[in-house]
C-alpha positions as a Markdown table, in Angstrom:
| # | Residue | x | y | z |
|---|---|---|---|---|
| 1 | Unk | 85.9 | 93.4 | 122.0 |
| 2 | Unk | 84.9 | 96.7 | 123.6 |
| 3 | Unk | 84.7 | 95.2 | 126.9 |
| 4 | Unk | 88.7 | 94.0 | 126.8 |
| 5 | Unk | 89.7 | 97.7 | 125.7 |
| 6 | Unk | 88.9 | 100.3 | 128.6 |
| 7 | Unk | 90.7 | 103.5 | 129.5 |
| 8 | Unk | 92.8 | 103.7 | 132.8 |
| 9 | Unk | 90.5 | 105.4 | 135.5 |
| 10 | Unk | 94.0 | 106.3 | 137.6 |
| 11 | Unk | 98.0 | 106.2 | 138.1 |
| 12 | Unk | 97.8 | 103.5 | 140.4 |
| 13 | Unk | 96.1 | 101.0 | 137.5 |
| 14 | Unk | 99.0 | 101.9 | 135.4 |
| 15 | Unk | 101.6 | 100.1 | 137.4 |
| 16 | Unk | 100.2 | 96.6 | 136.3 |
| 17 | Unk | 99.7 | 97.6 | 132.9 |
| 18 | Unk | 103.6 | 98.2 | 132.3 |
| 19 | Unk | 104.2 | 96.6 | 128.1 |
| 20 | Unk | 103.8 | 99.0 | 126.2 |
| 21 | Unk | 102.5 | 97.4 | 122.5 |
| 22 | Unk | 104.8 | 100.4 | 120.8 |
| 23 | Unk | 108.0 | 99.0 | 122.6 |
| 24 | Unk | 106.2 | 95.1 | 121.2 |
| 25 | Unk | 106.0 | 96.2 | 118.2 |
| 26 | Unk | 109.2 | 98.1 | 117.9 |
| 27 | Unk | 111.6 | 94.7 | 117.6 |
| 28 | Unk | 109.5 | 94.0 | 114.1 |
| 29 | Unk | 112.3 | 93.4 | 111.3 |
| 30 | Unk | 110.0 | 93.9 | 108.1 |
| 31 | Unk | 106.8 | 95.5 | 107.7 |
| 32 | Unk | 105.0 | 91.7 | 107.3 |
| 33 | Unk | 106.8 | 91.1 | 110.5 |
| 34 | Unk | 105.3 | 94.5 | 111.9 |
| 35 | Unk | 101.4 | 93.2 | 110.7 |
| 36 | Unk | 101.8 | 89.8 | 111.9 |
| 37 | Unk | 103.3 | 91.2 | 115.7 |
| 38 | Unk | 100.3 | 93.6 | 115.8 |
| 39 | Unk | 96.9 | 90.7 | 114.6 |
| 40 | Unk | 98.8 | 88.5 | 117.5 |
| 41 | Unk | 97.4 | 90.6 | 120.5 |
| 42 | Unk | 94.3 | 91.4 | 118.9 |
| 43 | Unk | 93.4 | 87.9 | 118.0 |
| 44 | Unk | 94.4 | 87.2 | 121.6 |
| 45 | Unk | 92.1 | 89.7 | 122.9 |
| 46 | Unk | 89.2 | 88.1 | 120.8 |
| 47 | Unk | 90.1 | 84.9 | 122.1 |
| 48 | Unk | 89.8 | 86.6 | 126.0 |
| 49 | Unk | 93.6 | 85.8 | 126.7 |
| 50 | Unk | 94.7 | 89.6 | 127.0 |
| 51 | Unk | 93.4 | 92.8 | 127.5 |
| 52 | Unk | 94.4 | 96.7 | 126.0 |
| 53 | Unk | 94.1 | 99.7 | 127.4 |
| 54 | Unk | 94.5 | 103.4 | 126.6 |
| 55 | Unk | 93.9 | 106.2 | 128.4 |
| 56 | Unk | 93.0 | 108.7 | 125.4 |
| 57 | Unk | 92.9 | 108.6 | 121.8 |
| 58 | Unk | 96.4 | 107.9 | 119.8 |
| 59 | Unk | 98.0 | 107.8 | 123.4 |
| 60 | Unk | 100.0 | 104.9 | 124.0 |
| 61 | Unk | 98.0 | 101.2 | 123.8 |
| 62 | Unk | 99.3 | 98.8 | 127.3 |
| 63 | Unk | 98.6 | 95.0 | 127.2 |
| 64 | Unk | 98.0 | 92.7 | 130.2 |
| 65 | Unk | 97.7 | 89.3 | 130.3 |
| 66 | Unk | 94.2 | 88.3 | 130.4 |
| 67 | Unk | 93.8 | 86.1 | 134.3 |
| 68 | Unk | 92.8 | 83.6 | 132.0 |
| 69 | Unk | 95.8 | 83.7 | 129.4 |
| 70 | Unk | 96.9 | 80.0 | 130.7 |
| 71 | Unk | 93.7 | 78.1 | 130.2 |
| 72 | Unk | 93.1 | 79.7 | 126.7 |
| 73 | Unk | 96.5 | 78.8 | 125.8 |
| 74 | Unk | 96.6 | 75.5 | 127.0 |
| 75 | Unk | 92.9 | 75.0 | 124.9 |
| 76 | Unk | 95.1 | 75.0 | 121.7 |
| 77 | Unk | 94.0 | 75.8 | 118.3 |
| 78 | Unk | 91.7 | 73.3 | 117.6 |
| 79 | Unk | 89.2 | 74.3 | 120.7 |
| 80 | Unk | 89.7 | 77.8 | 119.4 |
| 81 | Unk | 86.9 | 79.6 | 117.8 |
| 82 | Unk | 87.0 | 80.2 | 114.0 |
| 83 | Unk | 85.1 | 83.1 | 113.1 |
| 84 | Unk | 86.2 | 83.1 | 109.5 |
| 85 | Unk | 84.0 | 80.2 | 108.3 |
């Protein structure tokens, strides 16, 4: 997963990374809500369909559609890997 998380290298690579995952995260309405809303992105980024980044450590995480978001989407579940078995 290391490669989907880099830091920003400049202001101008921030304009394309504008969700924020706090302001995601904020609409949560219980704490399960609050779990499930933050596994969602990181199970996307394992699957390759988005990508984090953050400039420093605790500063604020941005998410990006992945370029191939569609096609992983469109795989389904049952083409999706299952790491757990």
């Amino acid at each position: 997963m290391s490669a989907q998380v880099r830091p920003m290298n400049n202001e101008g690579e921030e304009n394309e990374w504008k969700r924020k995952l706090r302001r995601l995260l904020s609409h949560a309405r219980s704490e399960h809500a609050l779990v499930a809303m933050f596994l969602a992105p990181l199970e996307l980024v394992r699957l390759q369909a988005m990508l984090l980044r953050q400039a420093r450590a605790f500063s604020d995480i941005f998410i990006k559609k992945h370029a191939g978001f569609d096609q992983v989407l469109n795989q389904g579940l049952t083409n999706a890997l299952d790491d757990w078995t």
